[in-house]
PQR file with spaces between the fields and no chain letter, atoms N, CA, C, O and H, PARSE charges and radii, in Angstrom:
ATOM       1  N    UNK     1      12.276    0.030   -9.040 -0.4000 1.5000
ATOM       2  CA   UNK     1      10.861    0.180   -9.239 -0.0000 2.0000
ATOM       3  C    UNK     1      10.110   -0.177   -7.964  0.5500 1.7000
ATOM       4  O    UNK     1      10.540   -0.898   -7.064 -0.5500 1.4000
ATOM       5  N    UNK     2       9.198    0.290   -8.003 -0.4000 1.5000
ATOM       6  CA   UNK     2       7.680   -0.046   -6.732 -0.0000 2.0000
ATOM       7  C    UNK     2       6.971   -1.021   -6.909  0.5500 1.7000
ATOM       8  O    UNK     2       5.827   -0.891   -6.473 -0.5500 1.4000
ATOM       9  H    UNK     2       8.848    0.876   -8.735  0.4000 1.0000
ATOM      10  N    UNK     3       7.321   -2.398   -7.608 -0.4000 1.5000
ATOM      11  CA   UNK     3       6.616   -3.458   -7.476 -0.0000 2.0000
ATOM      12  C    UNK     3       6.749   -3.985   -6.411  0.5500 1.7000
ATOM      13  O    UNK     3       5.736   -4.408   -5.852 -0.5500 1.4000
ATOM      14  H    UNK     3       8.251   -2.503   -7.962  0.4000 1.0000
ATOM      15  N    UNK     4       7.828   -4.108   -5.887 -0.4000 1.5000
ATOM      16  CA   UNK     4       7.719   -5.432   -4.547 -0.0000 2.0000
ATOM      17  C    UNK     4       7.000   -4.690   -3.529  0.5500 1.7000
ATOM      18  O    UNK     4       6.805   -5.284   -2.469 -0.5500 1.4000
ATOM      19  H    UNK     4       8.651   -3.765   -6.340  0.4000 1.0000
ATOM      20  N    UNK     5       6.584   -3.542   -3.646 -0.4000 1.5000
ATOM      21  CA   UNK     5       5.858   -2.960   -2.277 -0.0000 2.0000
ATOM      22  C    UNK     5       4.704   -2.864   -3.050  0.5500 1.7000
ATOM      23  O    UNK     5       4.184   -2.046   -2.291 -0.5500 1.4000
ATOM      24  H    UNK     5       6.743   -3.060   -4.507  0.4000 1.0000
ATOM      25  N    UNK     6       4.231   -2.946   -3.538 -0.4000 1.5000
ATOM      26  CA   UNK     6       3.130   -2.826   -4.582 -0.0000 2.0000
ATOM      27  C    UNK     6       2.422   -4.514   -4.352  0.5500 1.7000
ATOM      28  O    UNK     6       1.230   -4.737   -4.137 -0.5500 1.4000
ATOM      29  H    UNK     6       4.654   -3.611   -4.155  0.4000 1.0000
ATOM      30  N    UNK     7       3.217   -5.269   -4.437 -0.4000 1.5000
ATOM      31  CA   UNK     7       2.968   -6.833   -4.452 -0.0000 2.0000
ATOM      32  C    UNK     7       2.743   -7.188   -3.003  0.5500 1.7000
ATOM      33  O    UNK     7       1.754   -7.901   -2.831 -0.5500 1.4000
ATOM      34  H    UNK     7       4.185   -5.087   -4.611  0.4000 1.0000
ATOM      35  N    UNK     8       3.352   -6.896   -2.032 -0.4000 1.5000
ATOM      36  CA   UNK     8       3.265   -6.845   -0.853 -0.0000 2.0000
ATOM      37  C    UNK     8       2.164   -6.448   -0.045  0.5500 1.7000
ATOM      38  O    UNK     8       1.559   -7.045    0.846 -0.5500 1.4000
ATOM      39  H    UNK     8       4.155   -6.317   -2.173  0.4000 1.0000
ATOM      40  N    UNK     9       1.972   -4.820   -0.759 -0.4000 1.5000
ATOM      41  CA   UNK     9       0.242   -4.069    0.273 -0.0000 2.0000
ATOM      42  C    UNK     9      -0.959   -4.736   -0.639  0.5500 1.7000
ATOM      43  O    UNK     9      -2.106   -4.388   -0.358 -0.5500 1.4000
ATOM      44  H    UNK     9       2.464   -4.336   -1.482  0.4000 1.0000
ATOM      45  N    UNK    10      -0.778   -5.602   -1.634 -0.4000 1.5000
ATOM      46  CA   UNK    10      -1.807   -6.484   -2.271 -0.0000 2.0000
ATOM      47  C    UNK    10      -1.774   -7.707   -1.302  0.5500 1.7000
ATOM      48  O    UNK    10      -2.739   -8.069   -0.630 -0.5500 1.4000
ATOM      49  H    UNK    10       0.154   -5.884   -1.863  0.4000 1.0000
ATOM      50  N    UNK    11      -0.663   -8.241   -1.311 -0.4000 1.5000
ATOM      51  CA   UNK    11      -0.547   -9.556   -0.028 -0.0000 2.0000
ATOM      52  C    UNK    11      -1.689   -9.134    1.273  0.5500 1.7000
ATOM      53  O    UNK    11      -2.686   -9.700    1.720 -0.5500 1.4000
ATOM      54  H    UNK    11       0.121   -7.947   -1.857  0.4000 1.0000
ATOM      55  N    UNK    12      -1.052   -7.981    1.571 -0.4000 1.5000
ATOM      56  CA   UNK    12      -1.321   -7.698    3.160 -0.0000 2.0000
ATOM      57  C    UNK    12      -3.196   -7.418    2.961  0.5500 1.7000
ATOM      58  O    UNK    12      -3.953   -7.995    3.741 -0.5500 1.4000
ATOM      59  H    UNK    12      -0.242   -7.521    1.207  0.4000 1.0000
ATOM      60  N    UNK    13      -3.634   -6.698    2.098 -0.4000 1.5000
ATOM      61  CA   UNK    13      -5.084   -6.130    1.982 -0.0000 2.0000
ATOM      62  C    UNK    13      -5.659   -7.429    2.081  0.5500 1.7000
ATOM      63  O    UNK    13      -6.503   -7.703    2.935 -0.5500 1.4000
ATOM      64  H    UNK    13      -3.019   -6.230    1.464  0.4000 1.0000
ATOM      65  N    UNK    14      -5.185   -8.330    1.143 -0.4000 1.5000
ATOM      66  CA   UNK    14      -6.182   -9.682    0.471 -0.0000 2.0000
ATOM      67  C    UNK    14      -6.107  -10.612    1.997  0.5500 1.7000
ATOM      68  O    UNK    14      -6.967  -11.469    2.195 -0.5500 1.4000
ATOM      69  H    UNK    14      -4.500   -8.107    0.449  0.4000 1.0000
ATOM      70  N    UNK    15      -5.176  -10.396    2.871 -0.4000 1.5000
ATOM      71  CA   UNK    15      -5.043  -11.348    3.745 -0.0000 2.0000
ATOM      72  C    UNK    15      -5.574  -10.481    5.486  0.5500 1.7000
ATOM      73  O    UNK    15      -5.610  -10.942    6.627 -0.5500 1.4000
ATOM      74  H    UNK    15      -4.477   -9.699    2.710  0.4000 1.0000
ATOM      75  N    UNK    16      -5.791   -9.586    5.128 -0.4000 1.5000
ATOM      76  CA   UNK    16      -6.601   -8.519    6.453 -0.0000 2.0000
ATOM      77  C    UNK    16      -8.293   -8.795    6.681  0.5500 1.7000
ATOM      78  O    UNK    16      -9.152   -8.660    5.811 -0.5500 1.4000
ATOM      79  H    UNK    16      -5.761   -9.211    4.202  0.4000 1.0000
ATOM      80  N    UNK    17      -8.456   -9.114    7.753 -0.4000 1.5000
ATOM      81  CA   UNK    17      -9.768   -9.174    8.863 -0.0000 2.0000
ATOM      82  C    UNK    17     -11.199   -8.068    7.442  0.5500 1.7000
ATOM      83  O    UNK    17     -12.371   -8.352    7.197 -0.5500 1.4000
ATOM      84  H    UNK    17      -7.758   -9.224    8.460  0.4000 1.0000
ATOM      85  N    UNK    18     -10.640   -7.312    7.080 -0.4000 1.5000
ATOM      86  CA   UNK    18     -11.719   -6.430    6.590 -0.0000 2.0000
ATOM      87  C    UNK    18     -12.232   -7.312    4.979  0.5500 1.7000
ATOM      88  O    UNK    18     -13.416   -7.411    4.657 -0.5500 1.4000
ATOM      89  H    UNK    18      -9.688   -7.081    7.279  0.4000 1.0000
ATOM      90  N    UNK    19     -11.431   -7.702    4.396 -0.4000 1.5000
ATOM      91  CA   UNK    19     -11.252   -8.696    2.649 -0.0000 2.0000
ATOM      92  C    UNK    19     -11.738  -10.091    3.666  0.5500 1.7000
ATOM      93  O    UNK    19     -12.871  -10.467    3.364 -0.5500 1.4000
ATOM      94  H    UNK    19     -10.469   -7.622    4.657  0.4000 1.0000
ATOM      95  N    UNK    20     -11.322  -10.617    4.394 -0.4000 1.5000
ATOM      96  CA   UNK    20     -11.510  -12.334    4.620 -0.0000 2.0000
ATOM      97  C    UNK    20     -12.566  -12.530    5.089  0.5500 1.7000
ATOM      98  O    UNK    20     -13.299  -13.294    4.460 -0.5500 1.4000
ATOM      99  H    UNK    20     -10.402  -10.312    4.639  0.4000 1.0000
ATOM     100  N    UNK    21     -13.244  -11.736    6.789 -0.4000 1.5000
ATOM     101  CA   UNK    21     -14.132  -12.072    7.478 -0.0000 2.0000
ATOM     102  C    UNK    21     -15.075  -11.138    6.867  0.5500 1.7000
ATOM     103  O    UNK    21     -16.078  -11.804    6.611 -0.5500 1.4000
ATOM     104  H    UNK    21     -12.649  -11.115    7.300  0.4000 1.0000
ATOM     105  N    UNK    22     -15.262   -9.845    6.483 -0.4000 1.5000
ATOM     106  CA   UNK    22     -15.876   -9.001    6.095 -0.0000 2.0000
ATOM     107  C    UNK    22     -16.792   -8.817    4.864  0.5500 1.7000
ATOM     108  O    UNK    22     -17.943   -8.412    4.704 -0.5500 1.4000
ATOM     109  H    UNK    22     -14.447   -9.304    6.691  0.4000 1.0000
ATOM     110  N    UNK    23     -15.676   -9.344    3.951 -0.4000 1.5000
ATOM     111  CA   UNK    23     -16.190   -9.608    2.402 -0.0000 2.0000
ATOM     112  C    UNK    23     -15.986   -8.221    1.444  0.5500 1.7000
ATOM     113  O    UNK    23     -16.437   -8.101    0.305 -0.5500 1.4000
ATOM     114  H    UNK    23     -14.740   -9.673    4.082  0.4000 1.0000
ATOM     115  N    UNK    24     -15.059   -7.025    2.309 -0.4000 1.5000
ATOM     116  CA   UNK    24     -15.446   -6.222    1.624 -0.0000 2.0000
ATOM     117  C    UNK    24     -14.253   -6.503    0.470  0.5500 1.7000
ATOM     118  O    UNK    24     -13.401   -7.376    0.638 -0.5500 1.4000
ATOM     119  H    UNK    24     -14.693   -7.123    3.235  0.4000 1.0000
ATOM     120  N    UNK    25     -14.306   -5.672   -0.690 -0.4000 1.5000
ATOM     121  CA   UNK    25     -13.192   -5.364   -1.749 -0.0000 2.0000
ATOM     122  C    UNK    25     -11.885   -4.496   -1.093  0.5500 1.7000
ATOM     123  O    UNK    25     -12.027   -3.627   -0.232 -0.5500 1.4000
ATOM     124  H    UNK    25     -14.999   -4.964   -0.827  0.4000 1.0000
ATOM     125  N    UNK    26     -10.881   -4.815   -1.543 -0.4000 1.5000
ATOM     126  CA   UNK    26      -9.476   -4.127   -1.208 -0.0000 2.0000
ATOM     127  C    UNK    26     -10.031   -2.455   -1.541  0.5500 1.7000
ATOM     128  O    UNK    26     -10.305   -1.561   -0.742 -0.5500 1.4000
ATOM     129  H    UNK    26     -10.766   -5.521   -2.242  0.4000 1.0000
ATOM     130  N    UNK    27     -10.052   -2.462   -2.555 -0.4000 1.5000
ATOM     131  CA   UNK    27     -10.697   -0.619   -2.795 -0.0000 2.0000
ATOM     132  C    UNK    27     -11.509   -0.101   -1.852  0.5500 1.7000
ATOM     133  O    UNK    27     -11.424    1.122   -1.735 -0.5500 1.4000
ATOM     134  H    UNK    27      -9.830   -3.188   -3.204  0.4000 1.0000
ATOM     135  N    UNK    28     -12.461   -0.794   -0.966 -0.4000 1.5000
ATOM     136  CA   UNK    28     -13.391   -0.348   -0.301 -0.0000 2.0000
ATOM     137  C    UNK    28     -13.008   -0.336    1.235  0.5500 1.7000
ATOM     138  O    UNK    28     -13.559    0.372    2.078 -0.5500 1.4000
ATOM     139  H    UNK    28     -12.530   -1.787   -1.061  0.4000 1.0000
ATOM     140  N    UNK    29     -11.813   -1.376    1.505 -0.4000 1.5000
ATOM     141  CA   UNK    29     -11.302   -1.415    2.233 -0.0000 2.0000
ATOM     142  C    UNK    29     -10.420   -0.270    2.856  0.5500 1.7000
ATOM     143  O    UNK    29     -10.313    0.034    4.044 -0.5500 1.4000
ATOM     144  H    UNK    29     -11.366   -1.952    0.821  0.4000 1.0000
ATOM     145  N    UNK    30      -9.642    0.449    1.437 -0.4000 1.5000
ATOM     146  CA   UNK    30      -8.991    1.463    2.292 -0.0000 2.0000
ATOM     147  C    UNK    30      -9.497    2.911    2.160  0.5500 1.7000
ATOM     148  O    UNK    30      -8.763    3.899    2.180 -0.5500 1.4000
ATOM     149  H    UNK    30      -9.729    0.202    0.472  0.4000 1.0000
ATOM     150  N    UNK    31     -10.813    2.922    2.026 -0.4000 1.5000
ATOM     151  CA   UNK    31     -11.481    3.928    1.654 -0.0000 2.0000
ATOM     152  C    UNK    31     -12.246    4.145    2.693  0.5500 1.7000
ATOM     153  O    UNK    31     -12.240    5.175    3.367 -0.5500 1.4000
ATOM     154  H    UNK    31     -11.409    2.119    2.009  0.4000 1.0000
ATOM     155  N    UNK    32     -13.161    2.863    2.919 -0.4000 1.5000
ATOM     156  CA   UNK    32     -14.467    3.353    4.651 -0.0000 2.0000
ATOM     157  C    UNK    32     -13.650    2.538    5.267  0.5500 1.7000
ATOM     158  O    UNK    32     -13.377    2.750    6.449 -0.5500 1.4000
ATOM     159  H    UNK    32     -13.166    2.026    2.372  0.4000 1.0000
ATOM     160  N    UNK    33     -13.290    1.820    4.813 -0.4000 1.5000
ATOM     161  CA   UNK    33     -12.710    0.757    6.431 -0.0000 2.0000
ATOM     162  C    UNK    33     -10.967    1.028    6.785  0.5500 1.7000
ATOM     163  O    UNK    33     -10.113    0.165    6.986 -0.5500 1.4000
ATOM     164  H    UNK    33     -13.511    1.647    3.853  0.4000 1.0000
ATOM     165  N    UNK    34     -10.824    2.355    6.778 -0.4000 1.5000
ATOM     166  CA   UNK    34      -9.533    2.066    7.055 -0.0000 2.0000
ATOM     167  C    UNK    34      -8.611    1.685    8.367  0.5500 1.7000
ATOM     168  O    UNK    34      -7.394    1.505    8.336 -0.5500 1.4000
ATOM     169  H    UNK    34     -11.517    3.057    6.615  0.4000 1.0000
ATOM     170  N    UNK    35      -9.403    1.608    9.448 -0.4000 1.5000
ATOM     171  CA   UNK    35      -9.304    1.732   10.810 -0.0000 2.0000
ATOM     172  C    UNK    35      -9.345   -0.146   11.112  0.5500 1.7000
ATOM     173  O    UNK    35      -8.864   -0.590   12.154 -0.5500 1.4000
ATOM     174  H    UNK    35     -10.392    1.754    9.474  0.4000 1.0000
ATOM     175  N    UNK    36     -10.033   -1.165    9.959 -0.4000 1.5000
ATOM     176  CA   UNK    36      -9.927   -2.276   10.234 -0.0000 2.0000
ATOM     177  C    UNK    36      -8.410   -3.168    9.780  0.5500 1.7000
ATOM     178  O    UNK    36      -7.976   -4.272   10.109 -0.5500 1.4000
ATOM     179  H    UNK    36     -10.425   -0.803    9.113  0.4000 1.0000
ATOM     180  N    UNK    37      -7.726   -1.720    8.575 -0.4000 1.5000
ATOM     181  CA   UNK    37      -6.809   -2.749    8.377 -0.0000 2.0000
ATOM     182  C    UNK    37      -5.391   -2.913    8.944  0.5500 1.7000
ATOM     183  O    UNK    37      -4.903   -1.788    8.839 -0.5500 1.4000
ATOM     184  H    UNK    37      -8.078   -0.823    8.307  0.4000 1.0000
ATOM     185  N    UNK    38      -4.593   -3.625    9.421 -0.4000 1.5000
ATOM     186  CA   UNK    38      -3.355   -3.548    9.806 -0.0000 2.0000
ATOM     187  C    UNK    38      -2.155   -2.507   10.078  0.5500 1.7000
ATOM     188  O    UNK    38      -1.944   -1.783    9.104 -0.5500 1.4000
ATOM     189  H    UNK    38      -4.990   -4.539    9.506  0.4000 1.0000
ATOM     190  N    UNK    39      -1.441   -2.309   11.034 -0.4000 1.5000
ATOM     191  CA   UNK    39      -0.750   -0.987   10.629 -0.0000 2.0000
ATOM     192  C    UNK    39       0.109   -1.658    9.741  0.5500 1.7000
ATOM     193  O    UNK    39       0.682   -0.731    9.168 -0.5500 1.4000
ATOM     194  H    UNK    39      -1.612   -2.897   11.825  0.4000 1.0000
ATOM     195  N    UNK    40       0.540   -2.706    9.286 -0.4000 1.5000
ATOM     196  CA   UNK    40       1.405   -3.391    8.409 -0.0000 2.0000
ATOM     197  C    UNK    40       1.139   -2.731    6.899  0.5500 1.7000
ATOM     198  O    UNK    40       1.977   -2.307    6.103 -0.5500 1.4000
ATOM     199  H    UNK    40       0.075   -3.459    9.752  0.4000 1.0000
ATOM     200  N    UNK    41      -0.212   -2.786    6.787 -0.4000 1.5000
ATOM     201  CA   UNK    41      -0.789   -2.099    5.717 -0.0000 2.0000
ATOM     202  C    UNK    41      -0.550   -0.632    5.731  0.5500 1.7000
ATOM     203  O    UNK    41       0.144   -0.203    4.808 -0.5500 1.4000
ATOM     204  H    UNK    41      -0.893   -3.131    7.434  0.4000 1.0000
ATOM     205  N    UNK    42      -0.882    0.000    6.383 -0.4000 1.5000
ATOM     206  CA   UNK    42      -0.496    1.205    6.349 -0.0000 2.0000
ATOM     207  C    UNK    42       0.647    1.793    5.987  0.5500 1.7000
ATOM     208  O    UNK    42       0.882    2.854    5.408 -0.5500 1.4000
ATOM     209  H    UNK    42      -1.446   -0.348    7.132  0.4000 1.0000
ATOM     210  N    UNK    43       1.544    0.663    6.556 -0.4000 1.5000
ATOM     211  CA   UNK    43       2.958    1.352    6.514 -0.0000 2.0000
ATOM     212  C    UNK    43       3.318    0.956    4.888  0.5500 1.7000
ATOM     213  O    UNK    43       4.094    1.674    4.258 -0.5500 1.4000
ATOM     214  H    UNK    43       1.353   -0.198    7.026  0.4000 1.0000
ATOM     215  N    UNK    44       2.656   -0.311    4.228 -0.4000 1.5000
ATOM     216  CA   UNK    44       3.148   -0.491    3.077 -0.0000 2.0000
ATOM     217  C    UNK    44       2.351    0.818    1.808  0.5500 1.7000
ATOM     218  O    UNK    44       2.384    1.218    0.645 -0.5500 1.4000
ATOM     219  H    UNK    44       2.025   -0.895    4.740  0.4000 1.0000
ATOM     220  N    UNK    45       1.794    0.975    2.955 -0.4000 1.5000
ATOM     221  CA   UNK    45       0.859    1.977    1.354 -0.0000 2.0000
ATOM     222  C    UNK    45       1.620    3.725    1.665  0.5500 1.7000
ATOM     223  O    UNK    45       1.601    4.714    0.932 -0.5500 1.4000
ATOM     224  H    UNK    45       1.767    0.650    3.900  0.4000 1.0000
ATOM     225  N    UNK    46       2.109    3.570    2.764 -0.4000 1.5000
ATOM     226  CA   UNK    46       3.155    4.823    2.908 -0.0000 2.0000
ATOM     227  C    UNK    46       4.728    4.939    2.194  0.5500 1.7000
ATOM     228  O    UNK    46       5.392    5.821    1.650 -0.5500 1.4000
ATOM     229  H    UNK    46       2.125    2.766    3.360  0.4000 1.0000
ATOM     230  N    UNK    47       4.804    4.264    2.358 -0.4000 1.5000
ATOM     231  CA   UNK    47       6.446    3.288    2.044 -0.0000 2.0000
ATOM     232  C    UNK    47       6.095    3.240   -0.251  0.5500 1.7000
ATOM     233  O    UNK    47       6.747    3.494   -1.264 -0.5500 1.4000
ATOM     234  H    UNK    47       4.265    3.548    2.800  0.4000 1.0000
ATOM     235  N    UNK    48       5.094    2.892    0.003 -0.4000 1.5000
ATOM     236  CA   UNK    48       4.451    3.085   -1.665 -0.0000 2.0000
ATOM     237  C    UNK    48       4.184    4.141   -2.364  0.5500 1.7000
ATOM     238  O    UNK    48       4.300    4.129   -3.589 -0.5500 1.4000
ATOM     239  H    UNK    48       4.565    2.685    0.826  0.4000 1.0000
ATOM     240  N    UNK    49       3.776    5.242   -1.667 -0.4000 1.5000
ATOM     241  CA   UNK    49       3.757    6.540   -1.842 -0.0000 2.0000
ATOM     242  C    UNK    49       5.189    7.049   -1.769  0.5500 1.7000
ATOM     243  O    UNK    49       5.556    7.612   -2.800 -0.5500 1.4000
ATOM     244  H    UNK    49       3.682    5.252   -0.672  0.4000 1.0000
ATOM     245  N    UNK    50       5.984    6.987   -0.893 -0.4000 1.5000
ATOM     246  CA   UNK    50       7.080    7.711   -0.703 -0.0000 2.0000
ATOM     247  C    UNK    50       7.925    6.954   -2.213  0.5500 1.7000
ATOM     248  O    UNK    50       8.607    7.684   -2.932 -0.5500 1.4000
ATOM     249  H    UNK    50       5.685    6.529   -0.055  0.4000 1.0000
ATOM     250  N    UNK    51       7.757    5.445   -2.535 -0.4000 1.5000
ATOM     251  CA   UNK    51       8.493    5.179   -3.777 -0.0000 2.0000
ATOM     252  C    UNK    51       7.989    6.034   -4.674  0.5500 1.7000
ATOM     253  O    UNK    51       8.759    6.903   -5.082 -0.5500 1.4000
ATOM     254  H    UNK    51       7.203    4.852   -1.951  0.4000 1.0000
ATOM     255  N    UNK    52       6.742    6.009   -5.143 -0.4000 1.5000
ATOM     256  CA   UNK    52       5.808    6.663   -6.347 -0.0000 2.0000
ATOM     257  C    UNK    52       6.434    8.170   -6.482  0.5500 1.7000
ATOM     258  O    UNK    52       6.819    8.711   -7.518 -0.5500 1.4000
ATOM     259  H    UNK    52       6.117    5.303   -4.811  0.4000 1.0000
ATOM     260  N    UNK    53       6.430    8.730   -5.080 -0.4000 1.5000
ATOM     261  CA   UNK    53       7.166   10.061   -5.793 -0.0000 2.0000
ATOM     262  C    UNK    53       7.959   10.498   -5.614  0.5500 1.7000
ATOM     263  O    UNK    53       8.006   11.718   -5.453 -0.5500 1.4000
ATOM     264  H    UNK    53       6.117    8.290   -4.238  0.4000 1.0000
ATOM     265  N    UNK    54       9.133    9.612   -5.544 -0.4000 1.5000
ATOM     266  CA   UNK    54      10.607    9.194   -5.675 -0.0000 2.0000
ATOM     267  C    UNK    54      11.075    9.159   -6.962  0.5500 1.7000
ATOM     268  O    UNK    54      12.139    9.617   -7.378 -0.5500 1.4000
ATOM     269  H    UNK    54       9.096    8.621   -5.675  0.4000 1.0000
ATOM     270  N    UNK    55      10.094    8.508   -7.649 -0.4000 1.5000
ATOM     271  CA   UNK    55       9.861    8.307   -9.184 -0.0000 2.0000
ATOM     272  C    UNK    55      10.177    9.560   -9.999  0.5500 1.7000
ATOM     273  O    UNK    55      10.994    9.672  -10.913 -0.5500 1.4000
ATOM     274  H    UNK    55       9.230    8.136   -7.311  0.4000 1.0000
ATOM     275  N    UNK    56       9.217   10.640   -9.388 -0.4000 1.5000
ATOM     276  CA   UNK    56       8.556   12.031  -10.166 -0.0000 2.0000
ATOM     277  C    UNK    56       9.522   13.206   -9.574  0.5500 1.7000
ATOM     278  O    UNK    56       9.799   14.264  -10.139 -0.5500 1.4000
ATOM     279  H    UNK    56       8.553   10.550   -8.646  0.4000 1.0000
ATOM     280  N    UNK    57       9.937   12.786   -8.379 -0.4000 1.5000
ATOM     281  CA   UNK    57      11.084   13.767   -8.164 -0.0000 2.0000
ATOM     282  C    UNK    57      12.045   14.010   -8.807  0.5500 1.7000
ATOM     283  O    UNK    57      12.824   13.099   -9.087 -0.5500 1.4000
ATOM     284  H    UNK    57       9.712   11.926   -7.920  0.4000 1.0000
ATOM     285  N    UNK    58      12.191   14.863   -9.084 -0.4000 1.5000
ATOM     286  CA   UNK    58      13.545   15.295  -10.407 -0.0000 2.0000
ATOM     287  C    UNK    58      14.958   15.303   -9.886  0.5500 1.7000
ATOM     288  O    UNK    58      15.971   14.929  -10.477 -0.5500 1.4000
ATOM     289  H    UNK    58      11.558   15.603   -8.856  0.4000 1.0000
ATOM     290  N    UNK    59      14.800   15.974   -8.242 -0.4000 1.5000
ATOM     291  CA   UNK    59      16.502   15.394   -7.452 -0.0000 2.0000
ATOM     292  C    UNK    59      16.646   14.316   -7.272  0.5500 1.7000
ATOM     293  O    UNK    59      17.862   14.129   -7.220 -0.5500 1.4000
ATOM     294  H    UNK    59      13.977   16.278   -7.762  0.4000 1.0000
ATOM     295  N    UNK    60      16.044   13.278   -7.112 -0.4000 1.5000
ATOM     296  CA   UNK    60      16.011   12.044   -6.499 -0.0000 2.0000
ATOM     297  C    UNK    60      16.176   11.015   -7.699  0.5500 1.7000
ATOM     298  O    UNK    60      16.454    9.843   -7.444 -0.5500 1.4000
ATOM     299  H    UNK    60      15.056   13.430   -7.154  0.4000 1.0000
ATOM     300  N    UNK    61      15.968   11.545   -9.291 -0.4000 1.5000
ATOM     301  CA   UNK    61      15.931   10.362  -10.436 -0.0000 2.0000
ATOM     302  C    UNK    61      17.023   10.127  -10.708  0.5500 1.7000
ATOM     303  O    UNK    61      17.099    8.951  -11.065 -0.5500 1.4000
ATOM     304  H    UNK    61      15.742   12.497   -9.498  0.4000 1.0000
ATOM     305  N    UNK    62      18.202   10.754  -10.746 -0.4000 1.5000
ATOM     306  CA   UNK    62      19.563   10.163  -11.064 -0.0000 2.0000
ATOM     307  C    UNK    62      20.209    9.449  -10.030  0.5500 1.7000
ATOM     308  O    UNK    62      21.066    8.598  -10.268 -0.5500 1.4000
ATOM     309  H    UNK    62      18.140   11.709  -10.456  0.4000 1.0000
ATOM     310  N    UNK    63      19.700    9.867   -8.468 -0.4000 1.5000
ATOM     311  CA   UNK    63      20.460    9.089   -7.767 -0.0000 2.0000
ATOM     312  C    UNK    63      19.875    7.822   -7.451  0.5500 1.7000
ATOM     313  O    UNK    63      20.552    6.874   -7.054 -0.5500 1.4000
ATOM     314  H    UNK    63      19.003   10.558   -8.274  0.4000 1.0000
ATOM     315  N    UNK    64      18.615    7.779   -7.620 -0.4000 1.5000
ATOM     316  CA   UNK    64      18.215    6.240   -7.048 -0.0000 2.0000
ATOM     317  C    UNK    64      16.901    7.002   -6.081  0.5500 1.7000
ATOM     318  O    UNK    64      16.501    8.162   -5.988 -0.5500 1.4000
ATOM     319  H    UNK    64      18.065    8.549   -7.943  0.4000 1.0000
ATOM     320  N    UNK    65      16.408    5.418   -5.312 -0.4000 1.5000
ATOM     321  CA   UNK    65      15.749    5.587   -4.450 -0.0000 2.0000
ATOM     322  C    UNK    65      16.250    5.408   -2.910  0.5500 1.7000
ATOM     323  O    UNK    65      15.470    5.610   -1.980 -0.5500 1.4000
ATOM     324  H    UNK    65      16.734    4.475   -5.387  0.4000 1.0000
């Protein structure tokens, strides 16, 4: 499953320059501000996507991720 990367780009948002010094919300964060947050972030919300439709792929459900 996609929790631990799921749990992780929640870590990384709540703890990024744009949520701490900024004040904005995680939602708002990767919507207008996406240029303030981490490439750490980025890569987890890519890495999250590629699980999510890993999921929905029909070659990919018997073998794993």
């Amino acid at each position: 499953s996609c929790d631990p990367l799921l749990a992780s780009l929640k870590e990384c948002l709540l703890n990024s320059d744009c949520v701490v010094k900024n004040g904005h919300l995680p939602s708002e964060c990767f919507k207008s501000y996406p240029e303030q947050l981490p490439d750490q972030c980025h890569s987890l919300r890519r890495a999250l996507f590629n699980c999510k439709r890993g999921q929905l792929d029909m070659r990919k459900r018997f073998r794993g991720n």
